[in-house]
CHARMM internal coordinates of N, CA and C (Angstrom, degrees):
IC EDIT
DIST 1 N 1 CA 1.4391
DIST 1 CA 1 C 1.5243
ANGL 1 N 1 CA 1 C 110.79
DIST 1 C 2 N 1.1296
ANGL 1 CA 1 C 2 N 111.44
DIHE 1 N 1 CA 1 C 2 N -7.73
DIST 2 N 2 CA 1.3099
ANGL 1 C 2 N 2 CA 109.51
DIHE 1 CA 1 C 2 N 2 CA -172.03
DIST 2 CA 2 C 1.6024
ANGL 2 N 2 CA 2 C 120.26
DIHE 1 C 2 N 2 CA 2 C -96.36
DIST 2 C 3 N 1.4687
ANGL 2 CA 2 C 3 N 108.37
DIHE 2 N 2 CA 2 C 3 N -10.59
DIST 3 N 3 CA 1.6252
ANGL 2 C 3 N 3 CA 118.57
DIHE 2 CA 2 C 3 N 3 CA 151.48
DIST 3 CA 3 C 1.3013
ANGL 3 N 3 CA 3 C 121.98
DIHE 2 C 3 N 3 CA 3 C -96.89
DIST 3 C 4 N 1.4669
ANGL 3 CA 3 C 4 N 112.38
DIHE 3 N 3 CA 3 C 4 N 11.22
DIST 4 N 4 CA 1.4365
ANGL 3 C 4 N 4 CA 110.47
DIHE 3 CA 3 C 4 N 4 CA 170.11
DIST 4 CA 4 C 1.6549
ANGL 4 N 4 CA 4 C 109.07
DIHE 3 C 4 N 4 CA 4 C -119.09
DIST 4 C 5 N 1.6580
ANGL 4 CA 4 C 5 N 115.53
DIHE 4 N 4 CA 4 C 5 N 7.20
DIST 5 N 5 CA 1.1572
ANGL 4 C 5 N 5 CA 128.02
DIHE 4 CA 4 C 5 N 5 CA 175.23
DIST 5 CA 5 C 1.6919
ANGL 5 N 5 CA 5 C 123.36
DIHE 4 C 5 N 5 CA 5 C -25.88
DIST 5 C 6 N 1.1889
ANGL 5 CA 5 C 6 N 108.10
DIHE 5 N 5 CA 5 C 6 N -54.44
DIST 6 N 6 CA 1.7768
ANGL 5 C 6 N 6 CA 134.78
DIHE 5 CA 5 C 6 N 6 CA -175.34
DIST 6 CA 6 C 1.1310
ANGL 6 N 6 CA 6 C 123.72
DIHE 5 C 6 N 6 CA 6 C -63.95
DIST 6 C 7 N 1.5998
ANGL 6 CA 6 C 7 N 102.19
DIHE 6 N 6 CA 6 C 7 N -32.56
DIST 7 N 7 CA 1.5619
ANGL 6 C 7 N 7 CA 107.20
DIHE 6 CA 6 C 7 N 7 CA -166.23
DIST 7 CA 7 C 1.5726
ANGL 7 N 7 CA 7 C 132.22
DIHE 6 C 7 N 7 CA 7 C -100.80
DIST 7 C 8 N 1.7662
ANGL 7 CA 7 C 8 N 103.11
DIHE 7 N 7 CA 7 C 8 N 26.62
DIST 8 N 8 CA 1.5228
ANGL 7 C 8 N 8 CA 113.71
DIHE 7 CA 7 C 8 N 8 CA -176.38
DIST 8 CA 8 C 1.7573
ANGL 8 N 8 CA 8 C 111.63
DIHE 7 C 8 N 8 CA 8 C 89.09
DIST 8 C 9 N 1.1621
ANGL 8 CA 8 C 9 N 106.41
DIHE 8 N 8 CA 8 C 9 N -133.03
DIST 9 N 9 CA 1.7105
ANGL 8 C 9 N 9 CA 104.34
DIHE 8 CA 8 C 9 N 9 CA -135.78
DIST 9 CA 9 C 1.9555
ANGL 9 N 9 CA 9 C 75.61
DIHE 8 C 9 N 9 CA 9 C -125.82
DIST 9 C 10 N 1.4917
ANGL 9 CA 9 C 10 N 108.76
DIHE 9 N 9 CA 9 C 10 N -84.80
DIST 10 N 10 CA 1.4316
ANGL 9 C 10 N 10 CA 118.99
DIHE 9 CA 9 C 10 N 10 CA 170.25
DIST 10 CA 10 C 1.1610
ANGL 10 N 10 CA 10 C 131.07
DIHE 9 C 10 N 10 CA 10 C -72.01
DIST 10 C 11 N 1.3784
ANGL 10 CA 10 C 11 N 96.09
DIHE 10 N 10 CA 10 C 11 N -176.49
DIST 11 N 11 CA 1.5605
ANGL 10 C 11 N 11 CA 109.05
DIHE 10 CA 10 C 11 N 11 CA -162.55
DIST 11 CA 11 C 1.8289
ANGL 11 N 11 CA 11 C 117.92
DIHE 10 C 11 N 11 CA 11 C -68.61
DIST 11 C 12 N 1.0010
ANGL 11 CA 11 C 12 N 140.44
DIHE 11 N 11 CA 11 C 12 N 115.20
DIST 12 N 12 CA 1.5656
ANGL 11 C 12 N 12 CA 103.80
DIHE 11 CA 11 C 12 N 12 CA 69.18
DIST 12 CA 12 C 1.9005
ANGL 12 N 12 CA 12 C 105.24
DIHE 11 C 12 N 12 CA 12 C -119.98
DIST 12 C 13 N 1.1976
ANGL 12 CA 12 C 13 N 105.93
DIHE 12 N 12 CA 12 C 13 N -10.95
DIST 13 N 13 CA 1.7316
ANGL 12 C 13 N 13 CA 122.69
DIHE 12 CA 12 C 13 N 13 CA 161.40
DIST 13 CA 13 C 1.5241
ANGL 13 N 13 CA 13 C 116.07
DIHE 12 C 13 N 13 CA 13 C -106.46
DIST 13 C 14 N 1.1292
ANGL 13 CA 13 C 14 N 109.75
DIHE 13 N 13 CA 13 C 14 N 24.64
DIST 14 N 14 CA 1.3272
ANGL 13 C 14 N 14 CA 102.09
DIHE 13 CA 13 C 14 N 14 CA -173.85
DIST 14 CA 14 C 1.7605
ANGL 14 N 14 CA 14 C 106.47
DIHE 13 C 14 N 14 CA 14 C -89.46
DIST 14 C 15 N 1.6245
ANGL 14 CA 14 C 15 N 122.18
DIHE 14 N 14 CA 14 C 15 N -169.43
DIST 15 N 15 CA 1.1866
ANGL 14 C 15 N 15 CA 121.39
DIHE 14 CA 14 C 15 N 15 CA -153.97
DIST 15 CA 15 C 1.9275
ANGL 15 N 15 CA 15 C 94.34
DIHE 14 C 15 N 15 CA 15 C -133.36
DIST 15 C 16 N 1.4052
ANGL 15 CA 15 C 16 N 94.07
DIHE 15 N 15 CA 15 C 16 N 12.81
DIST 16 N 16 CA 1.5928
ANGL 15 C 16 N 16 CA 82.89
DIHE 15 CA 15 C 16 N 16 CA -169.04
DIST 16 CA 16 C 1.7701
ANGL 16 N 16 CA 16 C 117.74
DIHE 15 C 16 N 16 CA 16 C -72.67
DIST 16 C 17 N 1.1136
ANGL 16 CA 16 C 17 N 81.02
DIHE 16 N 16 CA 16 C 17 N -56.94
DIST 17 N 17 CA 2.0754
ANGL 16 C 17 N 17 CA 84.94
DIHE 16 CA 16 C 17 N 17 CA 163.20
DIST 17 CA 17 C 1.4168
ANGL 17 N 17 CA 17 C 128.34
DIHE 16 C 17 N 17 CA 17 C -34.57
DIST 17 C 18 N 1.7707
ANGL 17 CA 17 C 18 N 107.75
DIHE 17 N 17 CA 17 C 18 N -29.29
DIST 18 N 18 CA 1.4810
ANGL 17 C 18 N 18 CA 110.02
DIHE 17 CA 17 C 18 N 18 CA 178.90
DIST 18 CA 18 C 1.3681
ANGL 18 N 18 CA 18 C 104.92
DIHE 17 C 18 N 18 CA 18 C -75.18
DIST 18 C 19 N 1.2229
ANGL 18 CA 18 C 19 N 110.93
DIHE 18 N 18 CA 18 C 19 N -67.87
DIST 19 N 19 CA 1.3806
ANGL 18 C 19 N 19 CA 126.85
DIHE 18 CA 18 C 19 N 19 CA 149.75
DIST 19 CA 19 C 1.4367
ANGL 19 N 19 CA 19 C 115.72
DIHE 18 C 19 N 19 CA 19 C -0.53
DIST 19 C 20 N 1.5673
ANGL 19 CA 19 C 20 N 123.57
DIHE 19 N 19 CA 19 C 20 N -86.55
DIST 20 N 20 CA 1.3263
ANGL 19 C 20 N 20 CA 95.73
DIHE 19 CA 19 C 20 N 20 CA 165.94
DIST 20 CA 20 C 1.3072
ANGL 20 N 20 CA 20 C 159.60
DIHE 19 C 20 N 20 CA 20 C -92.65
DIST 20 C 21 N 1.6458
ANGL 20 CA 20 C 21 N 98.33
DIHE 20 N 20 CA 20 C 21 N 32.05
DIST 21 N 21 CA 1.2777
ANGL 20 C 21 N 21 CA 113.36
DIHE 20 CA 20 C 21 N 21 CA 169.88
DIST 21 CA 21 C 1.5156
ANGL 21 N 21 CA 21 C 126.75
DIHE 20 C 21 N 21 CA 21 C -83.43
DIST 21 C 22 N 1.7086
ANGL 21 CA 21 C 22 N 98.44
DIHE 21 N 21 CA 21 C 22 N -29.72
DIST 22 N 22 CA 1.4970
ANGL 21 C 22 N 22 CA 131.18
DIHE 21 CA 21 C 22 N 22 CA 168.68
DIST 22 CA 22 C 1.0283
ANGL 22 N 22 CA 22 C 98.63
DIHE 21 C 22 N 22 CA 22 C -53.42
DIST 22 C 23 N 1.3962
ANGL 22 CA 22 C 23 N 127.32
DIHE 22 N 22 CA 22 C 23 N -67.21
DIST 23 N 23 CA 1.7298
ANGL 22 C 23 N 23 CA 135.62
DIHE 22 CA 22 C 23 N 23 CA 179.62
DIST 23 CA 23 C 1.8882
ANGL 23 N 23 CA 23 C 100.25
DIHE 22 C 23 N 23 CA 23 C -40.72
DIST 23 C 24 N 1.0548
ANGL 23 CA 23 C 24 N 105.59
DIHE 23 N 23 CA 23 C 24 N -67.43
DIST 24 N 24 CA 1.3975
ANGL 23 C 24 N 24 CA 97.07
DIHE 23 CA 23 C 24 N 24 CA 178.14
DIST 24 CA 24 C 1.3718
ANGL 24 N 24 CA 24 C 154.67
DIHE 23 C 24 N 24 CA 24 C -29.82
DIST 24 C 25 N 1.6906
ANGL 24 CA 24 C 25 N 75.94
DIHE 24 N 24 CA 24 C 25 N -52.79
DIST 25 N 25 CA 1.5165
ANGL 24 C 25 N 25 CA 104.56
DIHE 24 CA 24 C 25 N 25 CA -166.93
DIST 25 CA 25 C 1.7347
ANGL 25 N 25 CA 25 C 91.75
DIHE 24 C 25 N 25 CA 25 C -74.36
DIST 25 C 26 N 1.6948
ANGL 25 CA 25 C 26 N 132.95
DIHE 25 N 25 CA 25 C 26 N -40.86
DIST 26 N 26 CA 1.2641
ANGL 25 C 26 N 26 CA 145.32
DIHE 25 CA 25 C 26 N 26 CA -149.54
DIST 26 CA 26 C 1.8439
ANGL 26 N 26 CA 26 C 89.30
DIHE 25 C 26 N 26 CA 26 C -93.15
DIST 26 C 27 N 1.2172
ANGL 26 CA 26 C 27 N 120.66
DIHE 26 N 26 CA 26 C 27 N -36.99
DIST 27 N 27 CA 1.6902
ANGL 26 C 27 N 27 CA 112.32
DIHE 26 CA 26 C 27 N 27 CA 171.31
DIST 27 CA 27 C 1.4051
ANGL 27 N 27 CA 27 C 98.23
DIHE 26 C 27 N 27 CA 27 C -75.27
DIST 27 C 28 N 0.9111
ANGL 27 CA 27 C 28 N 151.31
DIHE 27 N 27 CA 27 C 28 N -64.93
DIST 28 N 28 CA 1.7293
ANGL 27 C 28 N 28 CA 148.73
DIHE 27 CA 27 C 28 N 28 CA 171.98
DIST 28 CA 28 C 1.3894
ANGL 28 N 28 CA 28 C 109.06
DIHE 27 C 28 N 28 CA 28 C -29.85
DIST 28 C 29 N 1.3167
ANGL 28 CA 28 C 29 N 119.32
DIHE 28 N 28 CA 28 C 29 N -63.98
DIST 29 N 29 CA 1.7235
ANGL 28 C 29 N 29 CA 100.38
DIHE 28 CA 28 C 29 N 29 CA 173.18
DIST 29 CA 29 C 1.7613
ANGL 29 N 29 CA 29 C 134.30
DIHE 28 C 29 N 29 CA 29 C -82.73
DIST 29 C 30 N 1.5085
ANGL 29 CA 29 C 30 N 97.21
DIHE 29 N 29 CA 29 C 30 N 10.20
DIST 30 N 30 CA 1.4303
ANGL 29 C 30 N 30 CA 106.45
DIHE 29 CA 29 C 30 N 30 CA 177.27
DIST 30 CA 30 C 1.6433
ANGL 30 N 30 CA 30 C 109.55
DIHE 29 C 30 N 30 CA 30 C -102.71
DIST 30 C 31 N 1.1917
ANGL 30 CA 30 C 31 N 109.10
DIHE 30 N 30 CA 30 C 31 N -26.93
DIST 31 N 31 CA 1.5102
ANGL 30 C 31 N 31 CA 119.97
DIHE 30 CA 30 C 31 N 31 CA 153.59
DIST 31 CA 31 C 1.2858
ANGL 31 N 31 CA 31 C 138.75
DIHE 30 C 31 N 31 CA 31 C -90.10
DIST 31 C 32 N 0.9848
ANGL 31 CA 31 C 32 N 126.48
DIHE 31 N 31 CA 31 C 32 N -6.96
DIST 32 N 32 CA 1.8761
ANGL 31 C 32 N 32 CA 141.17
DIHE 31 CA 31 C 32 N 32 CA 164.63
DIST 32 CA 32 C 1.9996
ANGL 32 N 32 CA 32 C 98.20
DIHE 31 C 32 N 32 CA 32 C 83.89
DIST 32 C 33 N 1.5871
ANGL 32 CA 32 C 33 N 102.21
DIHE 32 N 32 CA 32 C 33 N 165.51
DIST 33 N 33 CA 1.7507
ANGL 32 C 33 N 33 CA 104.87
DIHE 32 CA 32 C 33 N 33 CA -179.75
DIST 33 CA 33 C 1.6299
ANGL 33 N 33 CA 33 C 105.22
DIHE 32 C 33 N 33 CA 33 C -50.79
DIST 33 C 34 N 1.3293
ANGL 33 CA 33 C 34 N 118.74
DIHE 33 N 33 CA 33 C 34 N -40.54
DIST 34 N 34 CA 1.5445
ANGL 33 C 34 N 34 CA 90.91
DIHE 33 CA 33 C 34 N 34 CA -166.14
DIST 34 CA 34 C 1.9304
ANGL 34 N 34 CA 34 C 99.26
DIHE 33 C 34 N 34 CA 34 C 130.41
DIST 34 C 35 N 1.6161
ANGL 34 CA 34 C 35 N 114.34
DIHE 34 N 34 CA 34 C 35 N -175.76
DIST 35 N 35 CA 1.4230
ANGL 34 C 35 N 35 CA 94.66
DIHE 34 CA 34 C 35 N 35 CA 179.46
DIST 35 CA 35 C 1.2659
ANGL 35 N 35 CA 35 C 109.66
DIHE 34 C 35 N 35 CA 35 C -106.11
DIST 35 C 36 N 1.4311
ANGL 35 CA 35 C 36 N 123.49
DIHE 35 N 35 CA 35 C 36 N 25.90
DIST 36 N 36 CA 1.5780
ANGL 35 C 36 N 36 CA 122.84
DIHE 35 CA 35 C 36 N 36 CA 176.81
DIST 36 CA 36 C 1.4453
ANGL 36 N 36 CA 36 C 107.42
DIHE 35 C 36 N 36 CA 36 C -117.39
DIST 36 C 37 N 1.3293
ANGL 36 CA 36 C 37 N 127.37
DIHE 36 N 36 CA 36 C 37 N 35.86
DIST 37 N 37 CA 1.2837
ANGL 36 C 37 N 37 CA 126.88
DIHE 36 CA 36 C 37 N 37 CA -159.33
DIST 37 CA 37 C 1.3867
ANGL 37 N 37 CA 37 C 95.56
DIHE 36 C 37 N 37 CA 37 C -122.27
DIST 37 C 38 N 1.2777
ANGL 37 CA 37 C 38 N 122.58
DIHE 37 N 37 CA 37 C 38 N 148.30
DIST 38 N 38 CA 1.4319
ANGL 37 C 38 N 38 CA 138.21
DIHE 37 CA 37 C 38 N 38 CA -157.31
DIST 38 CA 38 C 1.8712
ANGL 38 N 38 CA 38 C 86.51
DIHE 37 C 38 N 38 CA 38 C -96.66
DIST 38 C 39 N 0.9118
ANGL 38 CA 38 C 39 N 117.04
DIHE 38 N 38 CA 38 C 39 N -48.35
DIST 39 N 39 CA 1.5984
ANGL 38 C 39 N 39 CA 102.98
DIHE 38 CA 38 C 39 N 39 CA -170.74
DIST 39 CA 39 C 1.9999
ANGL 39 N 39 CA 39 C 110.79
DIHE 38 C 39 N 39 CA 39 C -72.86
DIST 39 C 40 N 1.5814
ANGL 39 CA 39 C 40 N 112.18
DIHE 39 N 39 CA 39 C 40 N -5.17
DIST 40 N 40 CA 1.4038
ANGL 39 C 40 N 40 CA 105.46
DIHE 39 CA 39 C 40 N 40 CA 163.23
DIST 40 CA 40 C 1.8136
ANGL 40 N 40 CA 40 C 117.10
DIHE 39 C 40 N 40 CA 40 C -59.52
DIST 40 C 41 N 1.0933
ANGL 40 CA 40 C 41 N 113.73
DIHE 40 N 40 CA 40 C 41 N -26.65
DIST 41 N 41 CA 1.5481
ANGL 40 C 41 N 41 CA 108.65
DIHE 40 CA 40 C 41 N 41 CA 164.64
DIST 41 CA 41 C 1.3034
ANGL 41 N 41 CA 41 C 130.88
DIHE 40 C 41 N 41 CA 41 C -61.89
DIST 41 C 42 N 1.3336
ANGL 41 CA 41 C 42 N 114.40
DIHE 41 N 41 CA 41 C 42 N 2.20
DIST 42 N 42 CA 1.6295
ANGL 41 C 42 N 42 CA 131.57
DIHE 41 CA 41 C 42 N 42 CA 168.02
DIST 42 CA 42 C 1.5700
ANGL 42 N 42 CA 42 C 140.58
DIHE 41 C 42 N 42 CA 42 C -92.00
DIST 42 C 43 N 1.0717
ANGL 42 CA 42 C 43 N 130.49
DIHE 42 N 42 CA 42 C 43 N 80.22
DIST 43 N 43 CA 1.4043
ANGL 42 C 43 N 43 CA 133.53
DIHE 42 CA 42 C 43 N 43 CA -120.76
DIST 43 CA 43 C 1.7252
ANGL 43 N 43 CA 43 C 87.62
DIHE 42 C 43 N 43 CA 43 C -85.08
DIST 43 C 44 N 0.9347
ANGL 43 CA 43 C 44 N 126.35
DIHE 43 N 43 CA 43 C 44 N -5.79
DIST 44 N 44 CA 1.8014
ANGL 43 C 44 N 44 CA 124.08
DIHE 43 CA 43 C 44 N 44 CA -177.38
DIST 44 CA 44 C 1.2043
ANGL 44 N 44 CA 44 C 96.72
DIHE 43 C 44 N 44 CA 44 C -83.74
DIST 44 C 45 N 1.6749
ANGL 44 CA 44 C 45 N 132.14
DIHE 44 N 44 CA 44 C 45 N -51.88
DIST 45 N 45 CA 1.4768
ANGL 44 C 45 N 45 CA 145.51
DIHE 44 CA 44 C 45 N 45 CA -171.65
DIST 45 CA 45 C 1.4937
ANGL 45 N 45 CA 45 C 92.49
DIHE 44 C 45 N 45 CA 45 C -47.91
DIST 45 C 46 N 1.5983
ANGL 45 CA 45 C 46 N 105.21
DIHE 45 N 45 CA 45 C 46 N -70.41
DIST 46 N 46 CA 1.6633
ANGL 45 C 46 N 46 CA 113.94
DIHE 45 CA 45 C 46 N 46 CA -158.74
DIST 46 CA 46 C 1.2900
ANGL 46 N 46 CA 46 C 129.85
DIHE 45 C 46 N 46 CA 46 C -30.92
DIST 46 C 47 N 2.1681
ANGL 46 CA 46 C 47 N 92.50
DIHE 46 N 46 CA 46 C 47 N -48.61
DIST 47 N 47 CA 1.3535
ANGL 46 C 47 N 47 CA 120.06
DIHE 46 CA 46 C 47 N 47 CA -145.36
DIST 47 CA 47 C 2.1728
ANGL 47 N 47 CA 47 C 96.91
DIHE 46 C 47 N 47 CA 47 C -88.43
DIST 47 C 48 N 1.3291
ANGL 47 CA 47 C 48 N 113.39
DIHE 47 N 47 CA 47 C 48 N 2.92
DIST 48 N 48 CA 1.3989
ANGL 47 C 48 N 48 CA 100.72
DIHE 47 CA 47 C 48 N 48 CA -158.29
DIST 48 CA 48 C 1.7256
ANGL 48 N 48 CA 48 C 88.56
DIHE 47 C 48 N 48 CA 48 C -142.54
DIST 48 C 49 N 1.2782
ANGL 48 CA 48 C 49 N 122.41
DIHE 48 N 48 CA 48 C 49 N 13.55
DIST 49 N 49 CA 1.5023
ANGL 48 C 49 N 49 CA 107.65
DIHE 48 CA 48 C 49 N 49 CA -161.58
DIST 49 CA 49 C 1.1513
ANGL 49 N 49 CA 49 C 110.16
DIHE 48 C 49 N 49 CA 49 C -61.78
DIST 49 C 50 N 0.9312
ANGL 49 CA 49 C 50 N 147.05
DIHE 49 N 49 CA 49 C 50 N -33.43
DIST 50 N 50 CA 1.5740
ANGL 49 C 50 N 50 CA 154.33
DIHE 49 CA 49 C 50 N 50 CA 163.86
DIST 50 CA 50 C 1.6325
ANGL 50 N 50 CA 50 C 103.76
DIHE 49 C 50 N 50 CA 50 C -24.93
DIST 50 C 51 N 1.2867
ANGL 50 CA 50 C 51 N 89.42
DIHE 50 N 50 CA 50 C 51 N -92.05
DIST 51 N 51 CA 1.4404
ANGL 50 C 51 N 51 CA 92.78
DIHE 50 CA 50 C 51 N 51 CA 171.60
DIST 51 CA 51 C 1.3933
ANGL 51 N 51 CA 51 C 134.74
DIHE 50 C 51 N 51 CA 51 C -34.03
DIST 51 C 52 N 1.1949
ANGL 51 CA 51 C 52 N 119.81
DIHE 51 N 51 CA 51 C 52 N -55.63
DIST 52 N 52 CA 1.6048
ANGL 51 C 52 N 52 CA 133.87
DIHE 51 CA 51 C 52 N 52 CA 178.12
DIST 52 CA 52 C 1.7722
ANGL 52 N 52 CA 52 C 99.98
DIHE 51 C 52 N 52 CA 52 C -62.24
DIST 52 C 53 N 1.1610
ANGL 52 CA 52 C 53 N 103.09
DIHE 52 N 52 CA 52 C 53 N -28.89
DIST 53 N 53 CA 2.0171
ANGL 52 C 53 N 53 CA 96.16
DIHE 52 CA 52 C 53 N 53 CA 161.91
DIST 53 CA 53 C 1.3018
ANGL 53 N 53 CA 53 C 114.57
DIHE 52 C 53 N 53 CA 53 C -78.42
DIST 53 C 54 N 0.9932
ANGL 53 CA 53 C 54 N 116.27
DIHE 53 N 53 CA 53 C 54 N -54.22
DIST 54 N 54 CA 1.7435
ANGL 53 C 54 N 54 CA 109.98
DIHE 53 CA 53 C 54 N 54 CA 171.11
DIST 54 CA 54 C 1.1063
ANGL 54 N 54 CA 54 C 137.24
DIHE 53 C 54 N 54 CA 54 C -36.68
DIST 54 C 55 N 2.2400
ANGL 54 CA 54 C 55 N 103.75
DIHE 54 N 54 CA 54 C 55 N -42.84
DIST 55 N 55 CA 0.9558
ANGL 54 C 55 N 55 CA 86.46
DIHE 54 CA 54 C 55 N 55 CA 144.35
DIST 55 CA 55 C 1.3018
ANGL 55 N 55 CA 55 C 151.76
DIHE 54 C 55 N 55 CA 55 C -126.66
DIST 55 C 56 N 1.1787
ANGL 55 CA 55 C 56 N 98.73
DIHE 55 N 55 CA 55 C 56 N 41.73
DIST 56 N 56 CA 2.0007
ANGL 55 C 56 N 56 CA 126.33
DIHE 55 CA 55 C 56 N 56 CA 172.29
DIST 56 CA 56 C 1.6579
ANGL 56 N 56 CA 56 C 89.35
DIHE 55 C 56 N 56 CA 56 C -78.85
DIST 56 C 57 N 1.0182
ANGL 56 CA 56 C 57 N 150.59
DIHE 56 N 56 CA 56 C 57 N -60.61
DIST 57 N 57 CA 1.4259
ANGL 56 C 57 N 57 CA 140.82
DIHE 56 CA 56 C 57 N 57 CA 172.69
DIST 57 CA 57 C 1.2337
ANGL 57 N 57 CA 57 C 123.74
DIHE 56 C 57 N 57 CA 57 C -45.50
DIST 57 C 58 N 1.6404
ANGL 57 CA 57 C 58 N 127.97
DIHE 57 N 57 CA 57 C 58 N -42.33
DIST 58 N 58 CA 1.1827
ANGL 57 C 58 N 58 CA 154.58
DIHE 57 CA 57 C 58 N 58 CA -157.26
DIST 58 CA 58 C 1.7314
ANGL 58 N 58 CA 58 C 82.07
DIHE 57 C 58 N 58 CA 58 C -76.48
DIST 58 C 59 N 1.0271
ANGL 58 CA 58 C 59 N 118.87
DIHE 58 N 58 CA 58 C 59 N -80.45
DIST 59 N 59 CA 1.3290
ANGL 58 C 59 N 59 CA 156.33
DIHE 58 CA 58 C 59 N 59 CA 179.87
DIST 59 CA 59 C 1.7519
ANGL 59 N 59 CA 59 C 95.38
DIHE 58 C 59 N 59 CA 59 C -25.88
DIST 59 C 60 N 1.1025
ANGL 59 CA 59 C 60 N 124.30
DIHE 59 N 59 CA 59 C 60 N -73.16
DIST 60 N 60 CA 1.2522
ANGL 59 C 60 N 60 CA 118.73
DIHE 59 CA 59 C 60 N 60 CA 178.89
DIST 60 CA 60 C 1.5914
ANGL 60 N 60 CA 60 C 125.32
DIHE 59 C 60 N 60 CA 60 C -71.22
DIST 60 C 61 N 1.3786
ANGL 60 CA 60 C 61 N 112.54
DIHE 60 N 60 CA 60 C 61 N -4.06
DIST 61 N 61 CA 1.5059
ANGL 60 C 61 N 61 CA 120.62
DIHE 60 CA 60 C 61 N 61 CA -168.88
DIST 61 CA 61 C 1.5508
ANGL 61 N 61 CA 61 C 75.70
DIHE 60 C 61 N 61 CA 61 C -90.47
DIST 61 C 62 N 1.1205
ANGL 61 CA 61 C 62 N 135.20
DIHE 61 N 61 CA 61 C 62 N -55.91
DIST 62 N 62 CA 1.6799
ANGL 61 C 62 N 62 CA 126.72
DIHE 61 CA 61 C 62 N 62 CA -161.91
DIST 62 CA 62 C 1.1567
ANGL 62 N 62 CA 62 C 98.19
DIHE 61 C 62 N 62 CA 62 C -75.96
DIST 62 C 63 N 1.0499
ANGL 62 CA 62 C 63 N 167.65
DIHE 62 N 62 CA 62 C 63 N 1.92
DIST 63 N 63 CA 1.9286
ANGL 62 C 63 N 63 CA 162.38
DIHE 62 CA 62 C 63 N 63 CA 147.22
DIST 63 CA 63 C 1.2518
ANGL 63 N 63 CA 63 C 102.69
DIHE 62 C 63 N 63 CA 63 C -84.79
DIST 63 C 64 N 1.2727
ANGL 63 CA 63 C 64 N 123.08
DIHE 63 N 63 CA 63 C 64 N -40.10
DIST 64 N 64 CA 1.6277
ANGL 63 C 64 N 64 CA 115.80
DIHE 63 CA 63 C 64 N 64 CA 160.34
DIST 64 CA 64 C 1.4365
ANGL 64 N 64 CA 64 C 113.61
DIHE 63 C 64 N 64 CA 64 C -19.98
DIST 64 C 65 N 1.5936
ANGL 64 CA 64 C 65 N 89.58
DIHE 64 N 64 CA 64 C 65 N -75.12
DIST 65 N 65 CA 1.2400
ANGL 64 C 65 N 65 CA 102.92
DIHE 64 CA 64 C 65 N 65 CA -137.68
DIST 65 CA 65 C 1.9105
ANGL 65 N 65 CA 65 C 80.76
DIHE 64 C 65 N 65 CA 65 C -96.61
DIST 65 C 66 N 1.0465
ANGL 65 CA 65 C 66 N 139.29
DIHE 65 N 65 CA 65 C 66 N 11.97
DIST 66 N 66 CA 1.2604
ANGL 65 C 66 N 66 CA 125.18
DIHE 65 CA 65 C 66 N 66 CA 153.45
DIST 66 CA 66 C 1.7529
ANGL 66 N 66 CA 66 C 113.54
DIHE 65 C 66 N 66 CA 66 C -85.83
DIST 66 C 67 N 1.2053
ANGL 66 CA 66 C 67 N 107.57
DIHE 66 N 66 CA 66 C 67 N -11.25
DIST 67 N 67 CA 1.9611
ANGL 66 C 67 N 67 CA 104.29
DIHE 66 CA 66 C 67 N 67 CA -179.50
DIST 67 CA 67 C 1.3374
ANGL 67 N 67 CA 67 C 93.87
DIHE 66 C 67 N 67 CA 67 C -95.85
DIST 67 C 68 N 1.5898
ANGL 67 CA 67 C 68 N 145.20
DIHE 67 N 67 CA 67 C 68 N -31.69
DIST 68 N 68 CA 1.3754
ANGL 67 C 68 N 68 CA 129.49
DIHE 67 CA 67 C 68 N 68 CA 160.18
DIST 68 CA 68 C 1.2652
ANGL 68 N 68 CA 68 C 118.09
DIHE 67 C 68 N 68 CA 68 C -67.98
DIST 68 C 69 N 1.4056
ANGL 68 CA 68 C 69 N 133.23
DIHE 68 N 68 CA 68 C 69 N -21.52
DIST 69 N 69 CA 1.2902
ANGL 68 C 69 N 69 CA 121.63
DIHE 68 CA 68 C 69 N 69 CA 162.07
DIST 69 CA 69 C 1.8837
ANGL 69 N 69 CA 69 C 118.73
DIHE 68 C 69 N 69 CA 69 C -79.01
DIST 69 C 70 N 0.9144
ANGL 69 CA 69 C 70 N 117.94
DIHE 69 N 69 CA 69 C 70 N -16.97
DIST 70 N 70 CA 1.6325
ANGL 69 C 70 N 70 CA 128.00
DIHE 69 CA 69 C 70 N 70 CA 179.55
DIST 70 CA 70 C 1.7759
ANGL 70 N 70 CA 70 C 95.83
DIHE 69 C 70 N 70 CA 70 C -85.02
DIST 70 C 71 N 1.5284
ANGL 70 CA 70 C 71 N 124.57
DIHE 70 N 70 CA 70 C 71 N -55.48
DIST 71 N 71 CA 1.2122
ANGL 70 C 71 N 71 CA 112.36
DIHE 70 CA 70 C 71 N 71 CA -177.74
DIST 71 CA 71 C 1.2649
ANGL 71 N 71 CA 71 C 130.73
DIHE 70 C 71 N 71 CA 71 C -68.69
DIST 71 C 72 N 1.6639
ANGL 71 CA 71 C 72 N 117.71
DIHE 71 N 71 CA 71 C 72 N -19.95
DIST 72 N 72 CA 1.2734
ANGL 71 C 72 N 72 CA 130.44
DIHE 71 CA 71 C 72 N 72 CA 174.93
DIST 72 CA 72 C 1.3746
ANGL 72 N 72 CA 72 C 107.48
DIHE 71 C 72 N 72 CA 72 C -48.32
END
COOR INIT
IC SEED 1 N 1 CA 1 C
IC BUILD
């Protein structure tokens, strides 16, 4: 999203696609794979998923915003 910064909301420079992949990717680690997921056999994963989304989100909001501060 950060080379499509300039170009508004939609397409054909727009940022919406990043957008909802971000959405995705941040509902996917705040909710865990699901019950067909090969890493549910891991009782450390299971027992903390909450957390380990928080900070898989946490985690990417600060690299975010460290590649807009490096590209600026």
């Amino acid at each position: 999203m950060a080379v499509k910064r300039g170009g508004g909301f939609f397409v054909p420079q727009g940022v919406e696609y990043g957008l909802l992949l971000a959405a995705g990717a941040a509902g996917l680690a705040l909710t865990g794979p699901g019950r067909l997921a090969v890493d549910r056999a891991l009782p450390v994963l299971r027992a903390h998923r909450l957390v380990y989304g928080v900070f898989a989100v946490a985690l990417a909001v600060v690299l975010a915003a460290l590649v807009l501060l490096v590209r600026d």
